[in-house]
VOPAGU-2260 file (C-alpha; in pm, 1 decimal, decimal comma):
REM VOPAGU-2260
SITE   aa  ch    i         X         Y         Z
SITE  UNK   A    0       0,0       0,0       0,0
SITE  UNK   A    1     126,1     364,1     -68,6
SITE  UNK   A    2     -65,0     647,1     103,6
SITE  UNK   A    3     -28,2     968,5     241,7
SITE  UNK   A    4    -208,8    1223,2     419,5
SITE  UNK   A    5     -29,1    1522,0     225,5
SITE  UNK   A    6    -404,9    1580,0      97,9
SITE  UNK   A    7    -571,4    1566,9     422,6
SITE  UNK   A    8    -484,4    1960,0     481,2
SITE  UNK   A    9    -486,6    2107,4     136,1
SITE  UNK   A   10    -454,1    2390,5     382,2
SITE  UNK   A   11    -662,3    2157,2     590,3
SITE  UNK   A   12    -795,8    1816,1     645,0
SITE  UNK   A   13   -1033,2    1731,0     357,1
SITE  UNK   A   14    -954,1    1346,5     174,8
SITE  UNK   A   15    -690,5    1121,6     127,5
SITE  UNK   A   16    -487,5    1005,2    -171,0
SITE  UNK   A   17    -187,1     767,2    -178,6
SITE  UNK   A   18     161,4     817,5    -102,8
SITE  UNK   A   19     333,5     609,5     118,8
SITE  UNK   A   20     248,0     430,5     464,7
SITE  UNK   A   21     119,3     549,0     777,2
SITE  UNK   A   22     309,9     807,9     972,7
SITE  UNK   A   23     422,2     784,9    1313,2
SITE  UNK   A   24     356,0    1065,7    1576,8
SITE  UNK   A   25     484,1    1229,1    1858,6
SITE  UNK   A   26     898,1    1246,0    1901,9
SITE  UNK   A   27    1077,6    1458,7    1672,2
SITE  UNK   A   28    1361,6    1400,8    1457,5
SITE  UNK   A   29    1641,7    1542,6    1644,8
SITE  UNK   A   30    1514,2    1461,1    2006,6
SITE  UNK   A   31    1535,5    1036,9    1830,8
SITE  UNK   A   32    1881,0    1088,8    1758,4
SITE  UNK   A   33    2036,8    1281,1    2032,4
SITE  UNK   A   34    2084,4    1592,0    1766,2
SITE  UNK   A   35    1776,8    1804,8    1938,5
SITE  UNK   A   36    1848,3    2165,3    1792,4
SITE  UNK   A   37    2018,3    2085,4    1448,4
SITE  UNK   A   38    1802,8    2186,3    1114,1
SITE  UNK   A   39    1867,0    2104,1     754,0
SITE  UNK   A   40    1701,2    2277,5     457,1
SITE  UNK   A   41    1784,5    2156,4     104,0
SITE  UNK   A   42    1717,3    2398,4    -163,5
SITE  UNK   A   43    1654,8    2239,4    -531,3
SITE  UNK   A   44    1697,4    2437,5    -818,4
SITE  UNK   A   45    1485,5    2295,9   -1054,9
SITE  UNK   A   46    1616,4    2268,9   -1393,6
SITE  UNK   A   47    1977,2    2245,8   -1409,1
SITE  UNK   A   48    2193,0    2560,1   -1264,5
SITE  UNK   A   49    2454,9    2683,8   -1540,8
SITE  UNK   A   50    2735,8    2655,1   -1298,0
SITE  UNK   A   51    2981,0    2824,3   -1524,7
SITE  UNK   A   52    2769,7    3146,9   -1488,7
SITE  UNK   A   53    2747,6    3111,2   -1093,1
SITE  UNK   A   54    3118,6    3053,5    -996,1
SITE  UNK   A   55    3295,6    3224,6   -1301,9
SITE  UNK   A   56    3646,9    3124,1   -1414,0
SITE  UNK   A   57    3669,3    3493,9   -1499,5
SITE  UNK   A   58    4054,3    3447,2   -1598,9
SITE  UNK   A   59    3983,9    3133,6   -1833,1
SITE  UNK   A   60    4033,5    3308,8   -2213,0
SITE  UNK   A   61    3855,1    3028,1   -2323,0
SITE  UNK   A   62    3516,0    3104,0   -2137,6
SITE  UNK   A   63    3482,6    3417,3   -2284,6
SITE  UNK   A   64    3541,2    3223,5   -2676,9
SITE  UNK   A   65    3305,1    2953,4   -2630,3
SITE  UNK   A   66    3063,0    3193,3   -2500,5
SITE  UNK   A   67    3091,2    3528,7   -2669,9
SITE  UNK   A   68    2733,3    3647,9   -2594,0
SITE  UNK   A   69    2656,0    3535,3   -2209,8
SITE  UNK   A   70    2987,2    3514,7   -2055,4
SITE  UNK   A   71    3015,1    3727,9   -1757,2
SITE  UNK   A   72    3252,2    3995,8   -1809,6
SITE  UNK   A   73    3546,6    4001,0   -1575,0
SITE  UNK   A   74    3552,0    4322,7   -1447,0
SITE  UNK   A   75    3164,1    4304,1   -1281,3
SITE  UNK   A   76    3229,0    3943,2   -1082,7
SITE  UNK   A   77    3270,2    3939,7    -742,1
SITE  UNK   A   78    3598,8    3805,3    -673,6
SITE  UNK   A   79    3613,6    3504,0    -420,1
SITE  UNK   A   80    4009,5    3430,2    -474,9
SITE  UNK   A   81    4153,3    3115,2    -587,9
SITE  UNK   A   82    4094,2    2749,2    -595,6
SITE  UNK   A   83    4379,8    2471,0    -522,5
SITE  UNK   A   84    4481,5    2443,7    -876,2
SITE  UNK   A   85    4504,2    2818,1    -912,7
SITE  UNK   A   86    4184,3    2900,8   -1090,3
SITE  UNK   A   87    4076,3    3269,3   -1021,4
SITE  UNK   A   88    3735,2    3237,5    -918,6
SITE  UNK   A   89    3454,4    3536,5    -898,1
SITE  UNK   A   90    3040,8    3507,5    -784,8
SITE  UNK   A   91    2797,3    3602,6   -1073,3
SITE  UNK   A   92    2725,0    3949,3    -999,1
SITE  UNK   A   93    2401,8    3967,4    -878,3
SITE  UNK   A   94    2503,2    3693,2    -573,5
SITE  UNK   A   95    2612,1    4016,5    -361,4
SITE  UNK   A   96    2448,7    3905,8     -51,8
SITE  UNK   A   97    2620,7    3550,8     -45,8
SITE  UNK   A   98    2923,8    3701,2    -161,3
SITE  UNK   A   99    2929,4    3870,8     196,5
SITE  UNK   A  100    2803,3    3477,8     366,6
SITE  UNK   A  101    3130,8    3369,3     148,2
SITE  UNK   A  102    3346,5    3656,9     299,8
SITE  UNK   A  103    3213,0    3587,1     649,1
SITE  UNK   A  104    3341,0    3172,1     624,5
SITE  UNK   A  105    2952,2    3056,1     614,5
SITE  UNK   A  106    2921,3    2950,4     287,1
SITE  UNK   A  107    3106,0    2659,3      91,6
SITE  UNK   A  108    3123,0    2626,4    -277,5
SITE  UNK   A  109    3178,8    2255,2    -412,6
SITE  UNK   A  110    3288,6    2275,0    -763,9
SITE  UNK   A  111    3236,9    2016,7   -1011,5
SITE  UNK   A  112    2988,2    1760,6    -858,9
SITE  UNK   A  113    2850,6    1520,0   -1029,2
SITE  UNK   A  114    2814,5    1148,1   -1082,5
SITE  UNK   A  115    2946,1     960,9   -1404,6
SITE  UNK   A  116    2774,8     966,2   -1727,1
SITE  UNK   A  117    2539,6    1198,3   -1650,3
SITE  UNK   A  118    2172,3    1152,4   -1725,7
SITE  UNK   A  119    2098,1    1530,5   -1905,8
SITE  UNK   A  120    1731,6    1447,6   -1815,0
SITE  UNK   A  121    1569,7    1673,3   -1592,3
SITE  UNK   A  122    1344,9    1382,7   -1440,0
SITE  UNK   A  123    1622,4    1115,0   -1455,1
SITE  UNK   A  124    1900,0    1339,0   -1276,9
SITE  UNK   A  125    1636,2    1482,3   -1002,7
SITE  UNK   A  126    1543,7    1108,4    -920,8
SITE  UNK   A  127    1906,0     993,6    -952,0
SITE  UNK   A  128    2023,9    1329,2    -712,3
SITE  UNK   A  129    1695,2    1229,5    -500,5
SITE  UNK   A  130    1765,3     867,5    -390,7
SITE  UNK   A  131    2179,6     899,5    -455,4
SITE  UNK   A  132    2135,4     618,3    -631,4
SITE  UNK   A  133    2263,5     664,8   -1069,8
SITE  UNK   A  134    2157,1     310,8   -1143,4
SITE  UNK   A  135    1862,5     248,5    -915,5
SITE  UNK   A  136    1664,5     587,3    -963,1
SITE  UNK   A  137    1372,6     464,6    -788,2
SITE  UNK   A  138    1165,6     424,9    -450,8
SITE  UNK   A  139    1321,3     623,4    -133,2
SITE  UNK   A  140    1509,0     905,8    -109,3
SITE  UNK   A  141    1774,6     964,6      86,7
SITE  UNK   A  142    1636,1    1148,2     354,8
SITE  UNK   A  143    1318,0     960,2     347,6
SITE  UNK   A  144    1600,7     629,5     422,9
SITE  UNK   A  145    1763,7     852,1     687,0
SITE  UNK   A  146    1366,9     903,7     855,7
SITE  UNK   A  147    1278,3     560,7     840,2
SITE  UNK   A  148    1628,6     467,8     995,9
SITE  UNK   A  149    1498,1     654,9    1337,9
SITE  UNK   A  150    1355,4     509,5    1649,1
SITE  UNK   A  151     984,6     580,5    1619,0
SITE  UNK   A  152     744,1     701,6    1661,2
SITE  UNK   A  153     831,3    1050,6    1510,0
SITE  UNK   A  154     678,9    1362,3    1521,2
SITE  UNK   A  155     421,1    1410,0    1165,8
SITE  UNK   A  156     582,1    1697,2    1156,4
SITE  UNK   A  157     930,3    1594,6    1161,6
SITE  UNK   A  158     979,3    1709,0     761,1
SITE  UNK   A  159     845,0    1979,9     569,5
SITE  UNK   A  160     817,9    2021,3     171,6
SITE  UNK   A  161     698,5    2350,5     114,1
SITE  UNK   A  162     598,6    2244,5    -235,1
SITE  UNK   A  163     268,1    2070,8    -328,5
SITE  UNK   A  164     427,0    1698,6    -403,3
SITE  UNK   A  165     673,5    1525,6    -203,7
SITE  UNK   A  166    1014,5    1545,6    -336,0
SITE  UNK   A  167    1203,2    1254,5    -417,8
SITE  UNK   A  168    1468,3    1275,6    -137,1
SITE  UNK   A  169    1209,1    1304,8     101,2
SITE  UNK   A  170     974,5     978,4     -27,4
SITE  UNK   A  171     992,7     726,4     269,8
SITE  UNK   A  172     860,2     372,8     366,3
SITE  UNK   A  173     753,1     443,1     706,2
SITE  UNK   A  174     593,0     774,4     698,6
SITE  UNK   A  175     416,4    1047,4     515,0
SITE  UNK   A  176     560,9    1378,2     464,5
SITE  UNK   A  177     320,3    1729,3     460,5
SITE  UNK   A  178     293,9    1904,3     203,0
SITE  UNK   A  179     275,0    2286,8     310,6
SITE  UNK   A  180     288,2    2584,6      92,1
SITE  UNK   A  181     191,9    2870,2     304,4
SITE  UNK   A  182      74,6    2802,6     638,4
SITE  UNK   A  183    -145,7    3074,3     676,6
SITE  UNK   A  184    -361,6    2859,2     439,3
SITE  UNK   A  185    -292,8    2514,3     645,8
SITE  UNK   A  186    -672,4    2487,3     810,1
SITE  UNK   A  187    -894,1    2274,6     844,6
SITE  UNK   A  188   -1128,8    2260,7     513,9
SITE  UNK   A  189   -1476,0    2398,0     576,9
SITE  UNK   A  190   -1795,9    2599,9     450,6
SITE  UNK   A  191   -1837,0    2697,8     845,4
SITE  UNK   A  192   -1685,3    2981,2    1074,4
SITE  UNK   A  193   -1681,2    3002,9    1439,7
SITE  UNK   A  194   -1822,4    2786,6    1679,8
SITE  UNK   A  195   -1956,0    2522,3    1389,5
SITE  UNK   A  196   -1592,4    2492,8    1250,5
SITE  UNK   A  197   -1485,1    2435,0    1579,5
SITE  UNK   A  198   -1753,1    2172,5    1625,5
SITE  UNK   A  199   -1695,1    1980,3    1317,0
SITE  UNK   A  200   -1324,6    2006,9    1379,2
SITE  UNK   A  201   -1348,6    1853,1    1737,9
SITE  UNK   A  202   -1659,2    1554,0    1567,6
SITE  UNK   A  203   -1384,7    1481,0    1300,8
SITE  UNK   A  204   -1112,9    1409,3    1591,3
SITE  UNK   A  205   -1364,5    1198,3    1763,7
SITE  UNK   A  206   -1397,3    1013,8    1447,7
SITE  UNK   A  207   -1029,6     951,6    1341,4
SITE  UNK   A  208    -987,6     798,2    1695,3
SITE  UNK   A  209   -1156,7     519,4    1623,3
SITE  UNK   A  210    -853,7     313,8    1469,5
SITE  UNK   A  211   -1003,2     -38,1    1432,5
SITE  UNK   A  212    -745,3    -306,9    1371,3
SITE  UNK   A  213    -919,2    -532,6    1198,3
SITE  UNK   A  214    -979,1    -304,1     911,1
SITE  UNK   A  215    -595,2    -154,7     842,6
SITE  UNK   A  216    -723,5      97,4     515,3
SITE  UNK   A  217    -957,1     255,2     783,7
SITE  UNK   A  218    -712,3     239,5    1094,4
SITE  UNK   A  219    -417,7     411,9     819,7
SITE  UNK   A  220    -708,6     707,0     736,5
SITE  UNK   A  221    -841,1     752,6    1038,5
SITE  UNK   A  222    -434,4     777,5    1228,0
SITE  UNK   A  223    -331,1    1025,4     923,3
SITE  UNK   A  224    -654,6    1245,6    1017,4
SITE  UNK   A  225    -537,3    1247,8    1368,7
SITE  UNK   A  226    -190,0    1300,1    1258,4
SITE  UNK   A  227    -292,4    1577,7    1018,8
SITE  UNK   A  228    -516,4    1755,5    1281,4
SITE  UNK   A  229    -285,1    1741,5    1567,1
SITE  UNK   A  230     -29,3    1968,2    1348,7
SITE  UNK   A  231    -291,5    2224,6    1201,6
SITE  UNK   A  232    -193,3    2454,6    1600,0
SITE  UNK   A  233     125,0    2430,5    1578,8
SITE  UNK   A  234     157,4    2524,1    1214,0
SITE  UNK   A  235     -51,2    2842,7    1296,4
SITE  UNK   A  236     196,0    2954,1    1522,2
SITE  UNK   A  237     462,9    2997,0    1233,7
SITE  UNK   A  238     184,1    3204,6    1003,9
SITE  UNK   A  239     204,3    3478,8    1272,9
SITE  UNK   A  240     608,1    3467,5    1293,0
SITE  UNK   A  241     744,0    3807,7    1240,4
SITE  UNK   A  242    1094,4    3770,6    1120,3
SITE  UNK   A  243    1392,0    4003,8    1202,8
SITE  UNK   A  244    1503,9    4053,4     806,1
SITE  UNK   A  245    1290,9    4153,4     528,8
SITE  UNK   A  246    1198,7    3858,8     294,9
SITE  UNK   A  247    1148,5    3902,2     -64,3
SITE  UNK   A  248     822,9    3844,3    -173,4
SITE  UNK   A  249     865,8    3554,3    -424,2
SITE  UNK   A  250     775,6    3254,8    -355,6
SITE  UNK   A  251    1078,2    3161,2    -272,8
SITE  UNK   A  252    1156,7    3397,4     -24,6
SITE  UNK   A  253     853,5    3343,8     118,7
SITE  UNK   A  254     884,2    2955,0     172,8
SITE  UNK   A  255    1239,9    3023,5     335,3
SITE  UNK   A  256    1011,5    3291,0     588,1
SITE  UNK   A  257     816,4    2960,7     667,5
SITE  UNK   A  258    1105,5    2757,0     723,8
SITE  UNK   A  259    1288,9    3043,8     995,2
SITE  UNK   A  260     925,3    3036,8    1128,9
SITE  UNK   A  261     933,6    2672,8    1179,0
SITE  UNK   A  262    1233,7    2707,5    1322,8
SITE  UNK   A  263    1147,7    2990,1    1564,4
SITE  UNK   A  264     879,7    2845,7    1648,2
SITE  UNK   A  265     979,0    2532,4    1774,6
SITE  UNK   A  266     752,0    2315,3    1617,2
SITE  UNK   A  267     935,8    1975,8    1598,2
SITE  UNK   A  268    1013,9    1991,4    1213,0
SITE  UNK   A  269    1424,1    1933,7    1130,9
SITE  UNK   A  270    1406,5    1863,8     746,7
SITE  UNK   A  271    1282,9    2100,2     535,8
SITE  UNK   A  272    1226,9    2136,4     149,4
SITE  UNK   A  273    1249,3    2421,1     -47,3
SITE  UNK   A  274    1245,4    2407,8    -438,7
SITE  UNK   A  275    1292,2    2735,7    -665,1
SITE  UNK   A  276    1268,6    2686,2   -1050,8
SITE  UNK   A  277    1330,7    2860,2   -1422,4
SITE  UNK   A  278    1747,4    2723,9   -1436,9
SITE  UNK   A  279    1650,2    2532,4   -1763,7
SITE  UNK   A  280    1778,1    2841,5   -1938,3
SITE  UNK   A  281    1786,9    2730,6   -2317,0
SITE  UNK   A  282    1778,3    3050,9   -2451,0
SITE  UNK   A  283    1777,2    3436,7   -2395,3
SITE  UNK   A  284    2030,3    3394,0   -2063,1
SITE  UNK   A  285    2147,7    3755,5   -2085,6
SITE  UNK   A  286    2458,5    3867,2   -1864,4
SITE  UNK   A  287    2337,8    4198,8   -1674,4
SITE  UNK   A  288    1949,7    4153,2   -1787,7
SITE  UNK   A  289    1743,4    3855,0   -1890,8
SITE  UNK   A  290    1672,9    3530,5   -1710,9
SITE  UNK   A  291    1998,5    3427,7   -1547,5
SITE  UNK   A  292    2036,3    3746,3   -1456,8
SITE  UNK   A  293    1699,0    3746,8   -1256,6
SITE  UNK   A  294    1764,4    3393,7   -1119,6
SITE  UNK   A  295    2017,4    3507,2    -967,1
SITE  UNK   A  296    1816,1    3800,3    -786,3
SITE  UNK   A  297    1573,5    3586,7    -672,0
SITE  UNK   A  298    1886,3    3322,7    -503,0
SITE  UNK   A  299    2064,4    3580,8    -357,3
SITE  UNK   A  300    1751,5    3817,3    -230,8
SITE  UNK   A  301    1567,1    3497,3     -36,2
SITE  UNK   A  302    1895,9    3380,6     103,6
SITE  UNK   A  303    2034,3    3648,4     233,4
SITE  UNK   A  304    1739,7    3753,9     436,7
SITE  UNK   A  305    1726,8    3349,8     566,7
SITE  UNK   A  306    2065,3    3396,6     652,0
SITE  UNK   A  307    2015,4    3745,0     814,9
SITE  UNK   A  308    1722,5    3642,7     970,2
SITE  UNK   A  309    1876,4    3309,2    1142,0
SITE  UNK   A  310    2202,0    3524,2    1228,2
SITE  UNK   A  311    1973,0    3768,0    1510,4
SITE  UNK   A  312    1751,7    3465,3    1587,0
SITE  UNK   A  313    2083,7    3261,9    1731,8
SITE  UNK   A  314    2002,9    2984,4    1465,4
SITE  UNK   A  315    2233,9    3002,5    1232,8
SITE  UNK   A  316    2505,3    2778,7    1420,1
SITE  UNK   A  317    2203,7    2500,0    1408,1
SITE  UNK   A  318    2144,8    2534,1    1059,4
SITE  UNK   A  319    2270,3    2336,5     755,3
SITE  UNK   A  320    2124,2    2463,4     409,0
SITE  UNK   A  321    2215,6    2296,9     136,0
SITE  UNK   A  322    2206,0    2360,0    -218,7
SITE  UNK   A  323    2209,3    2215,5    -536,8
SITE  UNK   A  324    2074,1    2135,9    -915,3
SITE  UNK   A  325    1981,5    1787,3   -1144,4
SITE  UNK   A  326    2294,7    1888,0   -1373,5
SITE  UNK   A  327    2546,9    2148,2   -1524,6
SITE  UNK   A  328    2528,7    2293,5   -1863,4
SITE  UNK   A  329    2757,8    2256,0   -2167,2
SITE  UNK   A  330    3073,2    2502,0   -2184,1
SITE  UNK   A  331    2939,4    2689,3   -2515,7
SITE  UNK   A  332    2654,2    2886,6   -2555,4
SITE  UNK   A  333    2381,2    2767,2   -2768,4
SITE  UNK   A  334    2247,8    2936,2   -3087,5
SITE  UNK   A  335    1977,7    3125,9   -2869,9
SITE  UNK   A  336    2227,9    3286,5   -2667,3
SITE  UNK   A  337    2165,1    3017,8   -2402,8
SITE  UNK   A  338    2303,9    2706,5   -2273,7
SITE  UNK   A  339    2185,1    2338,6   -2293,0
SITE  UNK   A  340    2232,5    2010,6   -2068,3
SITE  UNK   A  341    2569,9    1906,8   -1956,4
SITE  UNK   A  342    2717,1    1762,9   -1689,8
SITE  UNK   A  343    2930,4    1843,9   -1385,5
SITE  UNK   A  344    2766,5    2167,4   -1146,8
SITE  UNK   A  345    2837,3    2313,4    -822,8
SITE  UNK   A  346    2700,4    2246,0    -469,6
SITE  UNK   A  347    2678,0    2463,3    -221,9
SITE  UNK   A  348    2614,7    2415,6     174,7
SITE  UNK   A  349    2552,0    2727,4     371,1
SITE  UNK   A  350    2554,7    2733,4     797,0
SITE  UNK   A  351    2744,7    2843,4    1088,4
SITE  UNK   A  352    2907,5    2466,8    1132,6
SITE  UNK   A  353    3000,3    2529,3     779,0
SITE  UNK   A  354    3369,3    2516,4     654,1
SITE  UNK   A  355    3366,9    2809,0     410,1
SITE  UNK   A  356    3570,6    2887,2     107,0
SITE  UNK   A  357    3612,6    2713,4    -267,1
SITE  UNK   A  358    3645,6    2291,7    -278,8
SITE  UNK   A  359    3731,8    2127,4    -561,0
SITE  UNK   A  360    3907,3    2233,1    -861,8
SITE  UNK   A  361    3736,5    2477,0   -1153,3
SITE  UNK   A  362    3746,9    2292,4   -1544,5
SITE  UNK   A  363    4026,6    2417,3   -1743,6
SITE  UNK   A  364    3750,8    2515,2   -2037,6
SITE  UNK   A  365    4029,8    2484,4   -2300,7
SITE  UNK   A  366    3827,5    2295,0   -2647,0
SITE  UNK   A  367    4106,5    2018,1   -2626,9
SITE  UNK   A  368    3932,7    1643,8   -2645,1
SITE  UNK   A  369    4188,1    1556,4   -2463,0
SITE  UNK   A  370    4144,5    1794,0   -2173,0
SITE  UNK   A  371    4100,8    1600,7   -1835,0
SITE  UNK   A  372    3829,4    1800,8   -1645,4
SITE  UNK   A  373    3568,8    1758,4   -1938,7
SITE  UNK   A  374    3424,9    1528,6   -2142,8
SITE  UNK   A  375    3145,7    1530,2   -2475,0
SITE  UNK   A  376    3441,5    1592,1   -2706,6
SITE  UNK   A  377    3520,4    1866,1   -2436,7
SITE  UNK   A  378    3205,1    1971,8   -2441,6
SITE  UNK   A  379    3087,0    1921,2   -2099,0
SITE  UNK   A  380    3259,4    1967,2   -1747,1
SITE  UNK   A  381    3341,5    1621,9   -1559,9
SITE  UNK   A  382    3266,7    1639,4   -1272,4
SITE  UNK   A  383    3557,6    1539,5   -1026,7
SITE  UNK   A  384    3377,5    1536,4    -651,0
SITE  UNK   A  385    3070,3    1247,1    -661,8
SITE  UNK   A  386    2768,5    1461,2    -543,1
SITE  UNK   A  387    2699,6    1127,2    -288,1
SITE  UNK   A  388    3054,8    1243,6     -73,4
SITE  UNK   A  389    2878,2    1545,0     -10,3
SITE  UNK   A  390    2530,9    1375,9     101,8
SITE  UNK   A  391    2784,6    1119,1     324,6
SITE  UNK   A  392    2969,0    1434,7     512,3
SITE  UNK   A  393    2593,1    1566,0     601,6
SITE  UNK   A  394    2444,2    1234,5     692,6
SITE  UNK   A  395    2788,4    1160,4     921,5
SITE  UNK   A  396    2880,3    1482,5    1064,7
SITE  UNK   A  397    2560,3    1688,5    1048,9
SITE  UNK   A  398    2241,8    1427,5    1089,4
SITE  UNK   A  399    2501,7    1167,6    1321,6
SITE  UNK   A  400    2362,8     874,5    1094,8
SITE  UNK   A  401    2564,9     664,9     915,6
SITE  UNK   A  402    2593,2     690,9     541,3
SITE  UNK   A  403    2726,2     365,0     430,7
SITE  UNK   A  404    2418,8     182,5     521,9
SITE  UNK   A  405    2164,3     511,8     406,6
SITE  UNK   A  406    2356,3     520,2      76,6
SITE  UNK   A  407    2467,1     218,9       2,9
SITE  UNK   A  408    2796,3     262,2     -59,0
SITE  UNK   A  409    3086,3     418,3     134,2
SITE  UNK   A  410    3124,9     757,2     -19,8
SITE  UNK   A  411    3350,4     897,8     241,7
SITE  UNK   A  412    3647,7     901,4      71,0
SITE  UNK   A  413    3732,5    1233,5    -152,9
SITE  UNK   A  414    3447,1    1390,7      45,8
SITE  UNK   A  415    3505,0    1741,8      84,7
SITE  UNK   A  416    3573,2    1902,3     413,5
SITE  UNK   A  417    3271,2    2095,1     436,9
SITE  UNK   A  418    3195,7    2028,8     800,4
């Protein structure tokens, strides 16, 4: 059976679809594992990130041939200094705000990450990044493993996806994940106000206790509309946080508000989700204008004001955010002044536990098909740190689980020092 109660608050408790088992309740992530203050927030961007025009090899002659229209000019980067293998490196310029998260030792940049033979599918390389898995890109995540590894029962509220479907890294065997976009929204369903909402509220809590054994499909609906009803309070709480930074008001920066509510608030939740869109940038990329350009904007804006915000809060020290894409894009620009699939990207983990500065080594972009750090007739960037190094240096020294048995391999080795 696969079920969920995601749909039981659509910003409230109304039916039930299927996702996957019944959900345990009442102990929180961090309290099962001994880690009871330490959060981490994974931020997808959907679509593959153009690396090359986020950490620019601004002294490389042969980025600015193989992309004469959208290469980033040197003299507006924001210089971030060198790399081990001498590579002068600078931040698109529109990243000011993590430029200064960079300067202050929070922020570390993971070039080249990757797996071999990259997909290039969108939906292939998000499933294959989402259960760290290249040729089994299928069933649980990785975090979704890492949930069902702890001592039950956990808190429903132990993991939030502030998008509308669960995420791949988050899909678990154990437990259902919620689903919640803005939780000013995240009520209980109903044509009725007052003193009749609150009565059919309290008659459908009566209801869901009834959890008769001898009929599991009812005793799994009737637990996730207990679940689902005993967080609607809680979430409430983080609808009426008022943060200490200004948030931008995309959606973006409004689902990292929710999260540094969460967070504030105290409501149990440890994993969060956060998902931003528009990097499949096939055409019209633009350097100081256009879509990158904006992308960019919209990064930088929401987290800076997370970081901010987290800074005068005291959580920032307890707070792991990491970042990441499906895949990089090729070395030369496209026909349409854009740039299509490719391979090896950049990571990026953000957090006052976080060993800042540049890991890994930038591609040497020189169109040579026997260059080293790329492949596709020197086409694409190989990537040179496995992307599953940097999941086992979380799951070890942030989440104190142990990543040989969550990923299946031992992926320790060659990790970057990130934590």
């Amino acid at each position: 059976m696969h079920l969920s109660r995601r749909t039981f608050v659509r910003g409230g408790v109304t039916a039930f679809t299927y996702g996957f088992i019944a959900p345990h309740v009442l102990q929180d992530v961090a309290a099962a594992q001994g880690q009871t203050s330490r959060n981490l927030v994974v931020v997808y961007l959907s679509g593959g990130n153009d690396a090359l025009s986020t950490v620019i090899p601004y002294r490389d002659p042969f980025y600015y041939s193989r992309r004469p229209s959208i290469a980033v000019p040197a003299g507006t980067v924001l210089q971030i200094g060198q790399d081990r293998s001498g590579a002068h490196l600078g931040l698109h310029p529109r990243l000011r705000g993590l430029k200064r998260v960079f300067d202050g030792g929070r922020l570390a940049i993971v070039q080249r990450t990757g797996y071999p033979n990259s997909s290039r599918s969108h939906f292939t390389g998000y499933d294959i990044w989402g259960t760290a898995n290249p040729t089994a890109p299928s069933g649980p995540g990785w975090l979704g493993r890492y949930l069902d590894s702890l001592p039950g029962p956990l808190d429903p509220l132990v993991a939030w996806n502030t998008e509308r479907q669960t995420p791949r890294p988050l899909m678990a065997n154990t437990m259902g994940i919620h689903s919640i976009v803005n939780p000013a929204t995240y009520v209980l369903a109903s044509p009725n106000t007052g003193a009749e909402a609150l009565a059919e509220r309290e008659a459908q809590a009566r209801i869901a206790s009834h959890v008769p054994v001898e009929r599991p499909h009812l005793a799994f609906v009737n637990g996730t509309t207990r679940a689902a009803l005993n967080t609607i309070d809680r979430v409430a709480t983080v609808a009426a946080y008022r943060p200490s930074a200004t948030y931008p008001t995309s959606g973006f920066g409004q689902a990292l508000r929710a999260v540094a509510g969460a967070m504030n608030r105290g409501i149990g939740t440890r994993i969060f989700w956060v998902q931003t869109g528009g990097y499949d940038t096939h055409a019209g990329q633009g350097v100081n204008t256009g879509s990158y350009f904006n992308l960019m904007g919209t990064l930088d804006d929401g987290l800076k004001a997370f970081h901010d915000d987290l800074q005068v809060q005291g959580l920032l020290g307890s707070t792991l955010v990491l970042i990441y894409t499906e895949f990089g894009r090729r070395v030369f620009e496209n026909g349409s002044q854009g740039t299509d699939h490719g391979a090896g990207g950049v990571m990026m983990l953000m957090g006052g536990g976080v060993r800042g500065g540049l890991h890994g080594t930038a591609a040497d972009l020189r169109p040579d098909p026997q260059n080293p750090t790329l492949e596709s007739s020197a086409g694409d960037v190989r990537h040179e740190t496995d992307f599953r190094s940097v999941y086992a240096s979380i799951i070890d020294r942030w989440l104190g689980a142990d990543s040989v048995s969550l990923l299946g391999g031992d992926f320790r080795t060659g990790a970057p020092p990130v934590l």
